[in-house]
C-alpha positions in Angstrom: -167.6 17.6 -102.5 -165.0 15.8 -100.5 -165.4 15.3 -96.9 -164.3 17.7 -93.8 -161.6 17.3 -92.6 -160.2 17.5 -88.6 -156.9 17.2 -87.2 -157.2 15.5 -83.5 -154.2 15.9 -81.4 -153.9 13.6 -78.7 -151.3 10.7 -77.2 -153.8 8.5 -76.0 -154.0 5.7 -79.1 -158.0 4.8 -77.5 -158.7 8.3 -77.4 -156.9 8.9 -81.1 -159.3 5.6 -82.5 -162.9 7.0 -80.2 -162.7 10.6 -82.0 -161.8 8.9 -85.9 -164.5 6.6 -85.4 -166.8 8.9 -84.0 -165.8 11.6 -86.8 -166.3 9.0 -89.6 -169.3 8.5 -88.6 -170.2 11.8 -89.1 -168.7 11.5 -92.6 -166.0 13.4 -91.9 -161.7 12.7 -92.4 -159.4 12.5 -89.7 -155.9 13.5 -89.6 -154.4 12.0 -86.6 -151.5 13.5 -84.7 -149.7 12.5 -81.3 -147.8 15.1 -80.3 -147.5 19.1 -81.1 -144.3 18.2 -83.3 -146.6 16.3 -85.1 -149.5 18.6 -85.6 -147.5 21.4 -86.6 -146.0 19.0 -89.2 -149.4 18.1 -90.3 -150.9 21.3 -90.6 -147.5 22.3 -93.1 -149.3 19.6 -95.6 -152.6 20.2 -95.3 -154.9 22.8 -93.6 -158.2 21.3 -91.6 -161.6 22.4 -91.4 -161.3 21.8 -87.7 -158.6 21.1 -84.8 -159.4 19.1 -81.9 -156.7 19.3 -79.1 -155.9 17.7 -75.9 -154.3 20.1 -73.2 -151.6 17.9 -72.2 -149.0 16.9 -74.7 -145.5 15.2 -74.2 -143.9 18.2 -75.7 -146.1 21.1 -74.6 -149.7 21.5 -74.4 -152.9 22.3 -76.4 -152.6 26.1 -75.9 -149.1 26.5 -77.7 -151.5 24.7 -80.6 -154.1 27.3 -80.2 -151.6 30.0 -80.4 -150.0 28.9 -83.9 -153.4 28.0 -85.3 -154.3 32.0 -84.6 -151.2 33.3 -85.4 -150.8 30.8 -88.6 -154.5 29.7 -89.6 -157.2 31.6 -87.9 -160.1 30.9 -89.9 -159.5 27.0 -88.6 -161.9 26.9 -85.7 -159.8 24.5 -82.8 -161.3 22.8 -79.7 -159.7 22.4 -76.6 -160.0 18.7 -74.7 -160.0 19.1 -71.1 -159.8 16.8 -67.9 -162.9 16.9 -66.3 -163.3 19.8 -63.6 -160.4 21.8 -65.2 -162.3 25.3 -65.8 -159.4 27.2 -65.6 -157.9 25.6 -68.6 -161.4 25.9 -70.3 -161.4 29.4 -69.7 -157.5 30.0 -70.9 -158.2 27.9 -74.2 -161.5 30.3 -75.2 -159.2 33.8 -74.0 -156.8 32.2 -76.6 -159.3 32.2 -79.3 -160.3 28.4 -78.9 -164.1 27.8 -80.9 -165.1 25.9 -77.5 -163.8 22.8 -75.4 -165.4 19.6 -74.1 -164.0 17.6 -71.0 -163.4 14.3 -70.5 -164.6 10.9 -70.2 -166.1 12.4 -73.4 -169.8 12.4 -74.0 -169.7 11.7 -77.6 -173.5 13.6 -78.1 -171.8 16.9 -77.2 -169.1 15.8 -78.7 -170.7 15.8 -82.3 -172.5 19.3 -81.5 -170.0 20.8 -80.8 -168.0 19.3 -84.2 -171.2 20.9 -86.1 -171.4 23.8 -84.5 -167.6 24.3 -85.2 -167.9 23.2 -89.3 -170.3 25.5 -89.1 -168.8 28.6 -88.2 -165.6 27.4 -90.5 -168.0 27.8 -93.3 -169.4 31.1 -92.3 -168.1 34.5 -93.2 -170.9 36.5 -92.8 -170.0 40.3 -92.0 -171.2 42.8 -89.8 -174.0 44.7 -91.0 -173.3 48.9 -91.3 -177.1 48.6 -92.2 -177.4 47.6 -88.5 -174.1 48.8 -86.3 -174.3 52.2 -87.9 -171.2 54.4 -87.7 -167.4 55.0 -89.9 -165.5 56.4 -86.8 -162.5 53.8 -85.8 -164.2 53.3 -82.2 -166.9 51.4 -84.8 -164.3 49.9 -86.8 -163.1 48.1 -84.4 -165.9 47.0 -82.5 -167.1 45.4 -86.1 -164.0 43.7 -86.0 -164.1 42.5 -82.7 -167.9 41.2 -83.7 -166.7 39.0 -86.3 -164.2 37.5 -83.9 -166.3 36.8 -81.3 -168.9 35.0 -83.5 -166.8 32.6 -84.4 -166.1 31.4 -81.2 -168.5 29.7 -78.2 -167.0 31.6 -75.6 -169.1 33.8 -73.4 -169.2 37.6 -74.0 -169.8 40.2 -71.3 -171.0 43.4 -73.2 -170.5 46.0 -71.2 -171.2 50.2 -72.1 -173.5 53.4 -70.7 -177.4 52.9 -71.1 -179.0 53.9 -74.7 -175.3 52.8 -76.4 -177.0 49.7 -78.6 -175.6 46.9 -76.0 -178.4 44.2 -77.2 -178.0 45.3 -80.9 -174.5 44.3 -80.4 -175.4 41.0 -78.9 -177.9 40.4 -81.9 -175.1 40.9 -84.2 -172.9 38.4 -82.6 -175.8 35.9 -82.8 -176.7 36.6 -86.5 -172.8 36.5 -87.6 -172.1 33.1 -86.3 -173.6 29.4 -86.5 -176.3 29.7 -84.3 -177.7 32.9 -86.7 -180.9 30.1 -87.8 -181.6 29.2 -83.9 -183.4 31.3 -81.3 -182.0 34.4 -79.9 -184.0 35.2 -76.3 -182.8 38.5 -74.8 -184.1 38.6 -71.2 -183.9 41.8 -68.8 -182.8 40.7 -65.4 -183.8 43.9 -63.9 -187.2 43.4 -65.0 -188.1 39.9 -63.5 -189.5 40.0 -60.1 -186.5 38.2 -57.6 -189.3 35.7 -56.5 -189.5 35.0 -60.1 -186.1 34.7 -61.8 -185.1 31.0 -61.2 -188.8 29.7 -62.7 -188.4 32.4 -65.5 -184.8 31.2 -66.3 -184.8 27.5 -65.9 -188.8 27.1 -66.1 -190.9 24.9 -63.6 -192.9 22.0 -62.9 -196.9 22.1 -62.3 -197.3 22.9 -58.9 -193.7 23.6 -58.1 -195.4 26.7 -56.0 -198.6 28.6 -55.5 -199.1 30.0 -59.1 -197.6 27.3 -60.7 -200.9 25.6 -62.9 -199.0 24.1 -65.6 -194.9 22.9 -66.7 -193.1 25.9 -68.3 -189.9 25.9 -70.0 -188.0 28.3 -69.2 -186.0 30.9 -71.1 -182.4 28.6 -71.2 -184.7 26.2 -72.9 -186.3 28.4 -75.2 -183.1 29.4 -76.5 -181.6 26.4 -76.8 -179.4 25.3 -79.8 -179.3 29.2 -80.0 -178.0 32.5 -78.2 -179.5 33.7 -74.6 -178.5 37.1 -73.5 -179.1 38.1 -70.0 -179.1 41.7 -70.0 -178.3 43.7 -66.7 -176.8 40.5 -65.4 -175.4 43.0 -62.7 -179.4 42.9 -61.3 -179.6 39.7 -60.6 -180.0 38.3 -56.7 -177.0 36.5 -55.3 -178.6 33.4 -54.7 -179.5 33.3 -58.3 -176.0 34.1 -59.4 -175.2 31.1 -57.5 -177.6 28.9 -59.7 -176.7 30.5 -63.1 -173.2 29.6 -62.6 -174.1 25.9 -62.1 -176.1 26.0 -65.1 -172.6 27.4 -66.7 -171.0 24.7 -65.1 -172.8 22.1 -66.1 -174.5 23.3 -69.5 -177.9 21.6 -68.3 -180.9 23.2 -66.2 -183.0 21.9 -63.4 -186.4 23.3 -63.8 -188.3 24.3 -60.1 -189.6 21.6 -58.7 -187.9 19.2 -61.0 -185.5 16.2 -59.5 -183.9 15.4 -63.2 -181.5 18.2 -65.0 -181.9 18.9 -68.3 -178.9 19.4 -70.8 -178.5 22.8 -73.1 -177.0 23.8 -75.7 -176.5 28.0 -75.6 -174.7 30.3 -76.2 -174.6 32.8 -73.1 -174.3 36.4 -73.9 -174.6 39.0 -70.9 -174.7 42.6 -70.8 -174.7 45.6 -68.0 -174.5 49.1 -67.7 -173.0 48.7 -64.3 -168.7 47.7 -63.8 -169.0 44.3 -63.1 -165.8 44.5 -61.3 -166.9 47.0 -59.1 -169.6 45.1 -58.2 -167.7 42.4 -57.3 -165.9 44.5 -54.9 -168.8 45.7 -53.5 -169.5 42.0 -52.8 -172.7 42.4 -55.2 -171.7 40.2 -57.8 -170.1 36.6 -57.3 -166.5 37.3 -58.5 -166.2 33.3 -59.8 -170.0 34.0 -61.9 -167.7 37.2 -63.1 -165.1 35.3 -64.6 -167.0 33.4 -66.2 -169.4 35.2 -68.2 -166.3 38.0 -69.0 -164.3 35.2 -70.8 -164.3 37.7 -73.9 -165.3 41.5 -73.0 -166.7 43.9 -74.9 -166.9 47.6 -74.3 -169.8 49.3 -76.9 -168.7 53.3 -77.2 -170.7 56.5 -75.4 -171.8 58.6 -78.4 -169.4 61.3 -76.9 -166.6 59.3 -78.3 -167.9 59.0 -81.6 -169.2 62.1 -82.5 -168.3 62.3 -85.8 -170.8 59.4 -86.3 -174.2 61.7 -85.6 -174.4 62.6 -89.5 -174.9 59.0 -90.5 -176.5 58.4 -87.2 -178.6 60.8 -87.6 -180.1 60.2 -91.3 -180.0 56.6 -90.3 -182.2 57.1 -87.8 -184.6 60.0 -89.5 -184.8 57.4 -92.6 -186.3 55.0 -89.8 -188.5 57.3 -88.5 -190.4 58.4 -91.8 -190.5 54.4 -93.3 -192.7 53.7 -89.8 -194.6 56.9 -90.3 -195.1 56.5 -94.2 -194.0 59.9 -94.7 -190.7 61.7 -97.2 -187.5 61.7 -95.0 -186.5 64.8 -93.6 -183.1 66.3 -93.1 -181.3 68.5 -91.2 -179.8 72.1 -91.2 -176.5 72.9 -90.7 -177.1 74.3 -87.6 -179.2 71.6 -86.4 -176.7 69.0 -87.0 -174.2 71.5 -85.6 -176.3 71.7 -82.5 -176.8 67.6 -82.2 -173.1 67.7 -82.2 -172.1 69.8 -79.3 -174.7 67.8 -77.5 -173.2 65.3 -74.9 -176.0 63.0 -74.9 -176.0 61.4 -71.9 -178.5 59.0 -72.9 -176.3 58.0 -76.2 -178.5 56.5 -79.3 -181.5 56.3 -77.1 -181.7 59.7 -76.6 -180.5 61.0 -80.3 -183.5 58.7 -81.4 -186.3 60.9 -78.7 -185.0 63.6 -79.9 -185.0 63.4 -83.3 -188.3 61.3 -83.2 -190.2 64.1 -81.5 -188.6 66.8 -83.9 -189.5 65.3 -86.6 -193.0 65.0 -85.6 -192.7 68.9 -84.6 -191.4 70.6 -87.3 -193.4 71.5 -90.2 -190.8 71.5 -92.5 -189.1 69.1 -94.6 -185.9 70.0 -92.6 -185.5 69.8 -88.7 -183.8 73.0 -88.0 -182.2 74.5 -84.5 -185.3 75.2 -82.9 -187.0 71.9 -84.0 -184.5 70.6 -81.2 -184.0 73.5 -78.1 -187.5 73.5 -77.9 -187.7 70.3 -76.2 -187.9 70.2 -73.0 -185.7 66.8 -72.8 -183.6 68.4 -75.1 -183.1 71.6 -73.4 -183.4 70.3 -69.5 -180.5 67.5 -70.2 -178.3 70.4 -71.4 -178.7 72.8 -68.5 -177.8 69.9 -65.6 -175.1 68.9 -67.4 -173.9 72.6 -67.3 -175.1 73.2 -64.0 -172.9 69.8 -62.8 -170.0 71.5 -64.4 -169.5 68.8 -67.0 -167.5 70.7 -70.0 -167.8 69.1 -73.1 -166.5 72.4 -74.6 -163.3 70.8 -76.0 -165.0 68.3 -78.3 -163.9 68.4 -81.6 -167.0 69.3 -83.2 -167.7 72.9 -81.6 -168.9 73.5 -78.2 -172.7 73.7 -76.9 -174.9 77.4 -76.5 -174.8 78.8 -72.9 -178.5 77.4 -71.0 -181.0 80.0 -70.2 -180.9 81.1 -66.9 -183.8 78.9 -64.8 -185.7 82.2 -64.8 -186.2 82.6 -68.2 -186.7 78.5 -68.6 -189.7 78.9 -66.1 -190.9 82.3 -68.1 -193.5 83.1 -65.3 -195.2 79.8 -64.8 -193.3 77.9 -62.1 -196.3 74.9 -62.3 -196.0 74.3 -65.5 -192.1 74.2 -65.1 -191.7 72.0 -62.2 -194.5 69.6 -64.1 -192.3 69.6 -66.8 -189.3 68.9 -65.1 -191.0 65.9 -63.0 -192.8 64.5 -66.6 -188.6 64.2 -67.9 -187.7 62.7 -65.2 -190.4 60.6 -64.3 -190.6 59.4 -68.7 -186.3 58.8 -68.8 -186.7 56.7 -65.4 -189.5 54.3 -66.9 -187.5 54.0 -70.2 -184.2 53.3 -68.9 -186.7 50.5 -67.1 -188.3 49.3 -69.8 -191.2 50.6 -68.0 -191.0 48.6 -65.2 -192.8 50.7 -62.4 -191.2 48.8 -59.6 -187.3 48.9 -60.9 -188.0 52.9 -62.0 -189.4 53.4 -58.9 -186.7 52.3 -56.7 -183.9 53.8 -59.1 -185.8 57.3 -58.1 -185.8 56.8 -54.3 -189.6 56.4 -54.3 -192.2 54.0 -52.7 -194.4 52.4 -56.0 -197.5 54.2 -54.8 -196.0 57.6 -54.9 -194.7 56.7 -58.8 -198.1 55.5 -59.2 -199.8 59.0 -57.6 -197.3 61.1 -59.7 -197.8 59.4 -62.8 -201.7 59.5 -62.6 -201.2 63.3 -61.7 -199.4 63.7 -64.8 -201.6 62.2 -67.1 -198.8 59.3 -67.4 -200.6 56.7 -66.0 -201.0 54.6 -69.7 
């Protein structure tokens, strides 16, 4: 097989002769080219395997390149060279579609990284599962497409959608489409971490950095290095640590707690939030220059109420999954069921089509789940009526339009106890799971102190 081959752009002749030694030594073939007269010349002859780009040029600059290598040859990942300190150009190259960029003086270490990272994804063409990202309606469509792009780039994502719409599966996808798919992927819940906490979780520590602190520890940038690191519910974390994790970005190394010496990374940073990040930045509760950073490429993962039409496939997807972990025969669903799923508005999205049909399945006693498998939840059935009592009309969806609620009489049925301890189990159950069951973060998304979450749960019988 003959050699790789990269096209450098560049007017600096000692620059030109670093890269094509550097390259050869990698066993790969240069193409030189001066100028962007001469590139586009070059790339008329022969196409690369990879393009490596200076910004400045004496007849334009490196993102005119980009440009006409996406418009012309966009499975040719391309670089972007930078002058030291020039983020916004960074940042411009990757919105263009550049693989990544490196700055210089260049450190020729990174330098050949990033060259194999960027053969790499040249060679892959990996698709997005439907096994995995389960839908046909065009909201799906697109978002695989929009996948495959992304994972062939280095660029930071911010994935960004309601709770329960699959935000990590997404970010898993992106990871196992592009050239990182054999490296680590660490998905870490900001929310969940303790503020005290964060820094030592994120960029590790040293023994007896603080009180606690008995031996090193890595950290999670670390543990996912030469891989993918998704910080999900970025929007959680405290503002002095946003103030850290954008050095990190910065710099692509960490300084462990307690640690004098930085260590250089190699990730690629994925975020995620249910929250709008630019809200929160006008709110003053996110750094707006951490924002632009981490939403170099956005992506926005559909509320099952726009893709309704995607609850059949979801749905046997998802009942297929059930009975493979239970060992037992599939089971389907009646017309009306299904009918009844899909004048549902799910406020919850996937999450919540997954309780529900989890729990009907292990209801029924038939080898369908019919219409009364599913309004005899009280999830089910307690979601509905708030979303009617809020007024929230879903009525003009095109798949038919949800049964009018009991009255709150009937729901209670003579037995206001058992009612309001039903009502207070939901709420108490969707609060720890949009947590991860995280007492303190479910607690204070309720309005209460941890000891009364702690009472009512014990009360309850919740308390394991």
């Amino acid at each position: 097989m003959k050699n790789p081959t990269v096209l450098v752009v560049d007017d600096e002749p000692d620059i030109l002769q670093l890269l094509e030694i550097t390259l050869s030594r990698m066993q790969l073939t240069t193409l030189k080219a001066s100028s962007l007269a001469e590139a586009k010349a070059s790339l008329k002859n022969q196409t690369p395997d990879l393009c490596l780009t200076d910004m400045k040029l004496p007849d334009g600059n490196g993102l005119t390149l980009i440009e006409h290598m996406q418009n012309h040859f966009p499975d040719v990942p391309v670089a972007m060279i930078t002058a030291h300190g020039s983020v916004e150009s960074a940042i411009e190259a990757l919105k263009l579609g550049a693989f990544d960029f490196v700055t210089k003086p260049l450190a020729l270490e990174k330098l050949r990284e990033l060259v194999a990272h960027a053969l790499k994804t040249a060679q892959s063409s990996a698709d997005v599962s439907e096994d995995i990202l389960v839908g046909t309606t065009k909201v799906m469509e697109k978002l695989r497409v929009q996948i495959r792009k992304v994972a062939r780039s280095q660029a930071p994502v911010h994935i960004h959608g309601e709770s329960g719409t699959g935000k990590e599966v997404v970010a898993r996808l992106i990871h196992q489409t592009g050239p990182r798919h054999d490296q680590p992927f660490i998905a870490v819940n900001c929310g969940a971490i303790p503020p005290d906490l964060v820094e030592s979780e994120l960029f590790g520590h040293k023994k007896g950095a603080f009180t606690g602190a008995t031996a090193d520890k890595s950290g999670l940038f670390l543990a996912a290095n030469g891989g993918t690191l998704l910080l999900d519910e970025i929007a959680d974390l405290p503002l002095p640590m946003q103030v850290k994790l954008l050095r990190v970005i910065q710099e692509k190394s960490v300084r462990p707690v307690g640690s004098e010496t930085e260590i250089p990374i190699d990730v690629r940073l994925l975020s995620a939030t249910h929250k709008t990040l630019a809200q929160e930045v006008q709110e003053r509760q996110f750094r707006d220059d951490l924002y632009y950073r981490i939403n170099v490429i956005g992506l926005q993962v559909p509320s099952l109420r726009e893709r309704l039409d995607d609850i059949p496939v979801l749905s046997a997807h998802i009942l297929k999954k059930i009975a493979e972990d239970q060992g037992i025969p599939p089971r389907g669903l009646t017309d009306s069921a299904l009918a009844h799923l899909m004048s549902h508005a799910f406020p919850g999205n996937i999450r919540e089509l997954e309780n529900v049909l989890a729990r009907a399945s292990a209801l029924t006693e038939n080898s369908d789940i019919d219409i009364e498998d599913l309004i005899q939840q009280e999830d089910f059935s307690a979601v509905q009526h708030v979303i009617q009592k809020e007024g929230t009309d879903f009525s003009n969806a095109e798949s038919g339009s949800a049964k009018a609620p009991a009255t709150l009489l009937e729901e209670v049925n003579g037995d206001l106890e058992t009612y309001l301890a039903g009502q207070e189990r939901q709420i108490l159950t969707e609060a720890l799971t949009a947590h991860r069951w995280n007492r303190t973060s479910a607690a204070r998304s309720l309005g209460i102190s941890f000891r009364s979450l702690r009472y009512r749960l014990k009360k309850l019988g919740l308390e394991d």
